[in-house]
C-alpha positions, 0 to 999 in steps of 0.5 A, a space after each residue: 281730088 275725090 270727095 266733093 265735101 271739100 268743094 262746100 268746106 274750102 270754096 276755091 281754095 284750090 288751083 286745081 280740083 278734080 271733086 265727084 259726087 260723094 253721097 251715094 254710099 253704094 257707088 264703089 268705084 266712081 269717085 275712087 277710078 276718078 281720082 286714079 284718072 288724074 293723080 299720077 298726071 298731076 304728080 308728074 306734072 309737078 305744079 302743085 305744093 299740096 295734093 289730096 286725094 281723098 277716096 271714099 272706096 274703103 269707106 263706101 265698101 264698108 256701108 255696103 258689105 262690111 268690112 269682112 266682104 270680098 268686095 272689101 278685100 278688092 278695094 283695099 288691094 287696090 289701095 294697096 297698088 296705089 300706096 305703092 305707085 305713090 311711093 315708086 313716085 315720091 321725090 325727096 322733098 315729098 312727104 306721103 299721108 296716109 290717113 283715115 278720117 274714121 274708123 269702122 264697126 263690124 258691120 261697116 258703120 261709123 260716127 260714135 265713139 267706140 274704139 273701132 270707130 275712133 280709131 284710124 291709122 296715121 302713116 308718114 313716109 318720106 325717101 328722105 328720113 325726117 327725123 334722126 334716130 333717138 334713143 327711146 324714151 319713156 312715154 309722156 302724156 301730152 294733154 290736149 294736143 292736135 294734129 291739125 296744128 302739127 300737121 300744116 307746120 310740118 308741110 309748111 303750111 299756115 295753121 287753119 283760123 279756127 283751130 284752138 288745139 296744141 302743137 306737138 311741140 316734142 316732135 320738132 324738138 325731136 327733129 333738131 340736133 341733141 342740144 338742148 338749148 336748140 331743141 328748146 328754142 324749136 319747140 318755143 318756135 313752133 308753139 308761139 306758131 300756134 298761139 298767134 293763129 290761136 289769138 287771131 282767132 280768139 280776138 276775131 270770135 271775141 269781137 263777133 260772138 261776145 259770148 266769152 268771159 269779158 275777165 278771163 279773156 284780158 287775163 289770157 290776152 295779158 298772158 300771150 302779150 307776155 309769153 310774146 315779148 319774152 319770146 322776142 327778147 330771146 330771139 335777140 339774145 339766145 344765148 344761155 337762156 335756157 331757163 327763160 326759154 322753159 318759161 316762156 314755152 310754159 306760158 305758150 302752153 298755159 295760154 292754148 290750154 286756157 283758150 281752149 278750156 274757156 272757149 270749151 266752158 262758153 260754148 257748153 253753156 245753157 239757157 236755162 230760162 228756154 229750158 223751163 220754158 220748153 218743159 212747161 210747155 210740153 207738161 202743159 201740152 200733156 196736162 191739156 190733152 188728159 183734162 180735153 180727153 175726159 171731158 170731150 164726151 161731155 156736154 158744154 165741152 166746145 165753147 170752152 174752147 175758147 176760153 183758154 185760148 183767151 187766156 193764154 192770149 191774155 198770159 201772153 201780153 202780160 209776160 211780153 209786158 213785164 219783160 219790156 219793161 225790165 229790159 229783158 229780151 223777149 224769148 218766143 219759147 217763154 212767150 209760147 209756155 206762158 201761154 200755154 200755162 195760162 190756157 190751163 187757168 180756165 180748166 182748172 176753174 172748171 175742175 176746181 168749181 163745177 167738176 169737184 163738186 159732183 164728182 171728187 177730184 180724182 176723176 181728173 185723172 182716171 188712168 187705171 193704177 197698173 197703167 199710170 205705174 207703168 207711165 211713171 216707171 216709162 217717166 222715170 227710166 228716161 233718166 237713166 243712161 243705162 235704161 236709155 241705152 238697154 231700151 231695146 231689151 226693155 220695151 219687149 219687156 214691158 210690153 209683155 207685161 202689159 199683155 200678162 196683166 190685159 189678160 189677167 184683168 180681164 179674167 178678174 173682171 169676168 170677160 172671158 168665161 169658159 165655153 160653157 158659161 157663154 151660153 148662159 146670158 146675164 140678166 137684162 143683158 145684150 150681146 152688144 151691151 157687153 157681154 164677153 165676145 172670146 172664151 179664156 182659151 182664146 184670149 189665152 191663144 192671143 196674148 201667147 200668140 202676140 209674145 211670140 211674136 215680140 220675142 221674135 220681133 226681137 231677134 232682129 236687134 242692132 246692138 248700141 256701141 255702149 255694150 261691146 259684148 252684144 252682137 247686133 243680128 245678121 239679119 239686118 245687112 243687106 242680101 247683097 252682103 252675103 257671101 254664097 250665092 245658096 244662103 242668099 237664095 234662101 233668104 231672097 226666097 223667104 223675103 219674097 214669102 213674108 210679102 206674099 204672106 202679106 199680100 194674102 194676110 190682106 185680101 183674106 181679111 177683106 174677103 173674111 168681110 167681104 169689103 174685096 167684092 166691092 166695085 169701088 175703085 180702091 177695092 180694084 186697086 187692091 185686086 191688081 195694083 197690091 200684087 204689081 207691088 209686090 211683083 215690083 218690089 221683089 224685082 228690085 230687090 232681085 237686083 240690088 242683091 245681084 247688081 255686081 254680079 250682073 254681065 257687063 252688057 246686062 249692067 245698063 238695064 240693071 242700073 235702069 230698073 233699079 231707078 224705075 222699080 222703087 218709083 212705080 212702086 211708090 207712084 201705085 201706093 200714091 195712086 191707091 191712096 188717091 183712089 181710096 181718098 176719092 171713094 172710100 166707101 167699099 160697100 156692094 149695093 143689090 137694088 131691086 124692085 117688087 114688094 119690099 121685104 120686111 127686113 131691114 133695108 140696109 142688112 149688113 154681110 151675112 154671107 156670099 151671094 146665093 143667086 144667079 141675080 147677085 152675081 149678074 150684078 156685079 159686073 155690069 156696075 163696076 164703073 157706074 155712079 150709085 146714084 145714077 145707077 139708082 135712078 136708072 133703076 128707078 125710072 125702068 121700073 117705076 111701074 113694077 113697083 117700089 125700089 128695094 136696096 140690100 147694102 153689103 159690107 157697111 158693118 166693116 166700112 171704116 176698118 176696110 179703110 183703114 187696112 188698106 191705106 196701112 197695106 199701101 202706106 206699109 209697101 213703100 215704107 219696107 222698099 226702104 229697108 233691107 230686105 230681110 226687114 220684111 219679116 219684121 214687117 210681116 210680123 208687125 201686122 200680125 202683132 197689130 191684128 192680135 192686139 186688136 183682137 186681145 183689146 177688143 175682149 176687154 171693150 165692152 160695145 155699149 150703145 146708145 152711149 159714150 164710147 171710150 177706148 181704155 188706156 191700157 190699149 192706148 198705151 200698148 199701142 204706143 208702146 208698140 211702135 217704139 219696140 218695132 222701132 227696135 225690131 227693125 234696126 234702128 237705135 237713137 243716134 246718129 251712127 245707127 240711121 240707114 243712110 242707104 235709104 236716101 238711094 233707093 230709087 236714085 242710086 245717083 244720088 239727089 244733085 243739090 236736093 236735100 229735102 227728098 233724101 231727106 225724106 226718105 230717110 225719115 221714112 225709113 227711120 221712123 216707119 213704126 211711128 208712122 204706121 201705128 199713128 195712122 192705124 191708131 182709129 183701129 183701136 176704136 173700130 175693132 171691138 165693133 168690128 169683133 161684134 160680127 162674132 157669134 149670134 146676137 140675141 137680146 135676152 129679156 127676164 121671164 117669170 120670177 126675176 129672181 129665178 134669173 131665167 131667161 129667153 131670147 126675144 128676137 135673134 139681132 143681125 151684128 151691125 158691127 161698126 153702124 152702132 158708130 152712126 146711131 150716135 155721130 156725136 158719140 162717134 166724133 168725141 171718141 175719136 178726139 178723146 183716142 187721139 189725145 189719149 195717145 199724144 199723152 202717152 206719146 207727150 209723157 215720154 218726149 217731156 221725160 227726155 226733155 227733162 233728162 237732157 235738161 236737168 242732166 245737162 253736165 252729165 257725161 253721157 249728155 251728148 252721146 246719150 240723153 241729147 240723141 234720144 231727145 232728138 229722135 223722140 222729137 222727131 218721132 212725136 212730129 211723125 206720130 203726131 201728124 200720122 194720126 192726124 191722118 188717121 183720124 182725117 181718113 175716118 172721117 172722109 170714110 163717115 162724111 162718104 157714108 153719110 153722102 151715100 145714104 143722102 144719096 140712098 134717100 133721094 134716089 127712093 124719094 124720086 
């Protein structure tokens, strides 16, 4: 009766069951009340041999609270109450477990191996007494020894099939009489037990895996054969065989010893083969995505496309060939890295005979020195345990580096001038060409502005188990594990503060560009749905933090909204995600009819409207087509003459995106922590914005021409998802994932559904990855987005060029990001070029984690260490890699909606 896991381990296995739903780590009370309902009954009923209760109270109280709450105090008085009516009601004949399956850290987690978590408490009790009392004895060290074996003889039970551990044997040679030759006699008895259940079990797994050691199996098999004869020819003959029967119980224990290091050897073993097989793919993966990155802008790049693939085709049928013929198996991982390796023959052709000779060959790789040092440095620290375990420190380490040395560089390269030599302009020269966009204080503000931000990112940090002095921050639990209701109110106060922060962040961004007085659909959605988000998602946290303490007749409609809130509040991020993908242009058009101006007819924002006529407009179009609007216009005005349209907020159409879908994608994301996590969040789009800000110093606008986004920005990118990774609580094992993610919105849990909580707790696990990936397009938009920046003239020389004096020409209006649209091919390569950069840099570290866990593969830490972090590097690659394939697609529904609406533009003036 209790945990339904028993149900799934040990299917009717037993003549009565009494199983509750187990998963929901908030629920305190359900299963234990469940098993209180029926186990006193059932024990006076008296029809049963073995009876389990399994209570999960102490255990979910932990998940929830903490071991140090009230509420823990209240389950563990009533476990208290319930051992001890168990002990009012025990006959003679029982026997009474107490025991844990786990223990428990300090802040109520469990899975790794620390002692808090490994250790439990084991307590038998019986009214009869088991044992007789013996002098205490020195303390010997048993190897190997189980307590599943020595359990099921105590209870008279037969041992379970798959188990390979030792008996106790000392324990029932303890339990008879002081002579020796019976308290020998015993322990042989108990271990030949135990190593008959072992043989069965080794000759059935022999037969089905054949994967063991074809000599040591015959040579354990001839060891039990004997030990078993010898231990039947003393059951014939006892007497005065004191000596054989030391034997014999040497040879029982030689036997399960060497079962169990064999099949231990055997199921540790590796392929090495996929191993090579699997590195060789990731480095050729990573290899292909620097060669298409340097050569995506230029001509004659598309058809070779083709060529790889034939190749790597080719490499395919070849590899398959000679495997068949040798009669090797065909391994799908081997197969995928051939091929692999053979796309990369026709690129280094390429490299070989047409790049090396107009270029050295060094220009393959054009990472700058301080970044491809700190890719090898990143490279080489994932070798080491103790770097893999102090990452968290680590990163924000790095990361500062890289803004220290961003800015330096700048410096040295003359991009950030002091005031005054800002408005001297170089010769031949434009704003957009280059020129610097920030003084030295500025940039200086930015990079100290993003370290203060990382070193308060930092303060919420979750300690690995592998350093026991460290204390993971407070701020990670859950308000509804606080203690005083003051504190809580405070805290609940500056939750609900950073999302209104960043509510406002938001619409003062947009209304900076003006995108917020577009009529578009998704601009709505923004006005009203975001602050329906917030309102929801702080109403929920409302009650989740106060749900125990709610009166009982108020307990039906908490439950209630606690199911309905999280849902509403992803089902309005779904519809504004839906809106902006179906009109994702934010643009204010102003037509009007007369002469037309000798401006341009497409003018970016240059300021608020300043007529009655601008704002009598806007309402009345806020749910018309454009393009009947147009020729509406057109056909009631044909005799006044010609149509003229001034478009608003074009300059900042692609970022207007982009911020909204991170706003939408961010407000689900953080319903799945805890609430104090809002904070990191807060800070996470701050980091974002001045990041940008400090990159789009060093990026130089140079139109017409190629667009490039240098790799040091790509880099602290990246780099920046893996410490707010950190930031918001998470580590790479297995005992650090928040499990409590899976219930929000379904404190019911998921029925036989595995796929949704699933989701939601990768959601959960790994939302940095997602949401810098997405935003990863910024990192080419922003520096045109920064144009807006001051006045734009175009300088020309005057006189003597070598006087260097200058005049402006004509004052330029900022065209921000439609430089983008003067050159679509430009546009398009940089995009590809952007993304391959950052799967580069992400692929560098998922084939380093790939070659620790491989090469490092017999190291102790393998599994607690290397294994994990591969996974979850894995993982979070799939996540970014798919995030920015998300990203990319939104920009280009934004510039394949823009080309639309220009069309559009055209045919409506032509009719």
């Amino acid at each position: 009766m209790g945990d339904d896991t028993w149900k799934d381990l040990f299917p009717g296995a037993f003549s009565q069951a009494f199983f509750f739903p187990s998963f929901n780590v908030r629920d305190l009370h359900t299963v234990d009340n469940g098993i209180l309902e029926h186990l006193y009954p059932t024990m006076d009923g008296g029809e049963w041999d073995v009876l389990i209760a399994h209570f999960l109270g102490v255990d979910h109280c932990g998940h929830k609270y903490g071991p140090h709450h009230p509420e823990m105090a209240k389950k563990l008085s009533q476990m208290d109450q319930v051992i001890q009516g168990l002990v009012e009601r025990l006959e003679n004949d029982t026997l009474l477990v107490v025991i844990g399956d786990h223990g428990m850290t300090i802040t109520g987690d469990h899975g790794g191996d620390s002692d808090l978590e490994i250790s439990a408490a084991l307590f038998l009790y019986s009214p009869k007494a088991l044992f007789p009392r013996v002098p205490p004895k020195e303390p010997e060290i048993v190897p190997q020894i189980s307590l599943v074996p020595t359990l099921a003889l105590l209870l008279g039970l037969p041992i379970p099939f798959g188990n390979i551990g030792e008996v106790m044997a000392e324990l029932f040679a303890e339990a008879e009489d002081s002579q020796p030759h019976s308290s020998a006699l015993a322990q042989a008895s108990a271990l030949h037990l135990n190593a008959q259940q072992v043989s069965r079990f080794l000759h059935t797994y022999s037969a089905a895996a054949q994967n063991l050691q074809v000599k040591e199996l015959h040579q354990l098999q001839n060891l039990f054969s004997k030990a078993s004869a010898d231990y039947q020819r003393l059951l014939q003959s006892p007497q005065g065989a004191e000596a054989a029967l030391q034997t014999v119980i040497t040879e029982l224990q030689q036997f399960l010893r060497g079962v169990r290091a064999m099949c231990i050897e055997s199921w540790a073993r590796f392929s090495l083969g996929r191993m090579a097989g699997g590195a060789a793919l990731l480095a050729a993966a990573c290899f292909l995505c620097l060669l298409v990155s340097q050569w995506a802008t230029y001509p004659g790049f598309h058809p070779l496309l083709l060529t790889p693939m034939a190749c790597g085709l080719a490499s395919t049928i070849v590899c398959a060939g000679l495997l068949a013929t040798t009669g090797l198996k065909l391994d799908p991982v081997v197969l995928g890295a051939m091929a692999a390796v053979g796309s990369l023959l026709p690129f280094l052709w390429k490299a070989w005979a047409g790049w090396g000779s107009k270029r050295p060959l060094a220009a393959l790789f054009p990472i700058p020195g301080p970044v491809l040092l700190f890719l090898l440095i990143r490279f080489a620290a994932f070798f080491s345990d103790s770097f893999v375990v102090a990452e968290a420190r680590a990163t924000p380490f790095l990361l500062g580096s890289l803004i220290l040395l961003l800015v330096a560089q700048l410096h040295w390269e003359g991009k950030l001038l002091p005031p005054k030599l800002l408005t001297i302009p170089r010769l031949c020269f434009s704003a957009s060409a280059g020129q610097p966009r920030h003084s030295g204080t500025h940039a200086l503000g930015l990079g100290v502005g993003l370290l203060l931000c990382i070193r308060l990112a930092g303060l919420f940090h979750r300690c690995p188990e592998e350093t026991p002095a460290c204390h993971s921050s407070p701020w990670l639990s859950p308000l509804a594990s606080m203690v005083g209701g003051r504190a809580k109110n405070l805290w609940y106060g500056a939750c609900v503060g950073a999302l209104v922060a960043l509510l406002a962040a938001v619409r003062l961004w947009l209304c900076r560009y003006s995108n917020l007085k577009s009529p578009e659909p998704s601009v709505l959605f923004v006005r009203w749905g975001l602050p329906l988000m917030v309102l929801g998602t702080a109403a929920y946290w409302a009650l989740a933090s106060g749900a125990d303490e709610a009166p009982p007749r108020l307990r039906a409609l908490v439950a209630g909204a606690s199911v309905v809130l999280p849902r509403a509040v992803a089902g309005l991020a779904a519809s504004g995600l839906m809106l902006l993908l179906w009109r994702p242009v934010t643009v204010l058009v102003k037509a009007t009819t007369g002469t037309p101006r000798t401006r341009t007819v497409l003018t970016p924002f240059s300021g608020p409207p300043t007529s009655q006529a601008d704002l009598d407009y806007v309402v009345p179009q806020i749910y018309r087509h454009m393009q009947e609007e147009f020729r509406g216009r057109l056909e009631r005005t044909k005799s006044q003459g010609p149509l003229t349209v001034a478009a608003y907020q074009l300059g900042s159409v692609y970022s207007a995106a982009m911020v909204t879908a991170l706003t939408l994608l961010a407000f689900p994301l953080l319903l799945l922590h805890a609430e104090r996590i809002s904070l990191v969040f807060l800070l996470l789009f701050l980091q974002s914005f001045l990041l940008l800000h400090l990159l789009a110093a060093g990026i130089p606008i140079t139109t017409p021409g190629p667009f490039t986004v240098p790799w040091q920005a790509v880099s602290a990118w990246a780099l920046m998802a893996t410490q707010t990774f950190y930031s918001l609580g998470h580590q790479p094992v297995f005992p650090a994932i928040h499990w409590h993610a899976a219930f929000v919105g379904f404190p019911e849990g998921h029925g036989s559904s595995t796929w949704l909580p699933a989701l939601l707790v990768g959601a959960n696990t790994f939302a940095s990855h997602l949401l810098f990936a997405v935003g990863c397009p910024l990192l080419l938009l922003w520096p045109f987005l920064c144009e807006s920046q001051g006045a734009r003239k175009r300088w020309q020389p005057l006189g003597n060029e070598a006087e260097a004096r200058v005049r402006p020409e004509e004052e330029e209006e900022p065209r921000m990001e439609m430089r983008l649209r003067d050159a679509p091919h430009h546009f398009n390569a940089a995009l590809l070029q952007l993304g391959l950069k950052y799967l580069f840099v992400l692929g560098i570290q998922i084939l380093a984690c790939a070659l620790a866990a491989s090469i490092l593969r017999r190291h102790l830490m393998v599994w607690k260490v290397f294994a994990p972090k591969f996974i979850f590097e894995a993982m979070g690659f799939i996540v970014s890699s798919v995030g920015l394939f998300l990203g990319i697609a939104l920009v280009m529904r934004v510039d394949g909606a823009v080309s639309s609406w220009f069309r559009q533009l055209i045919l409506a003036q032509q009719r």
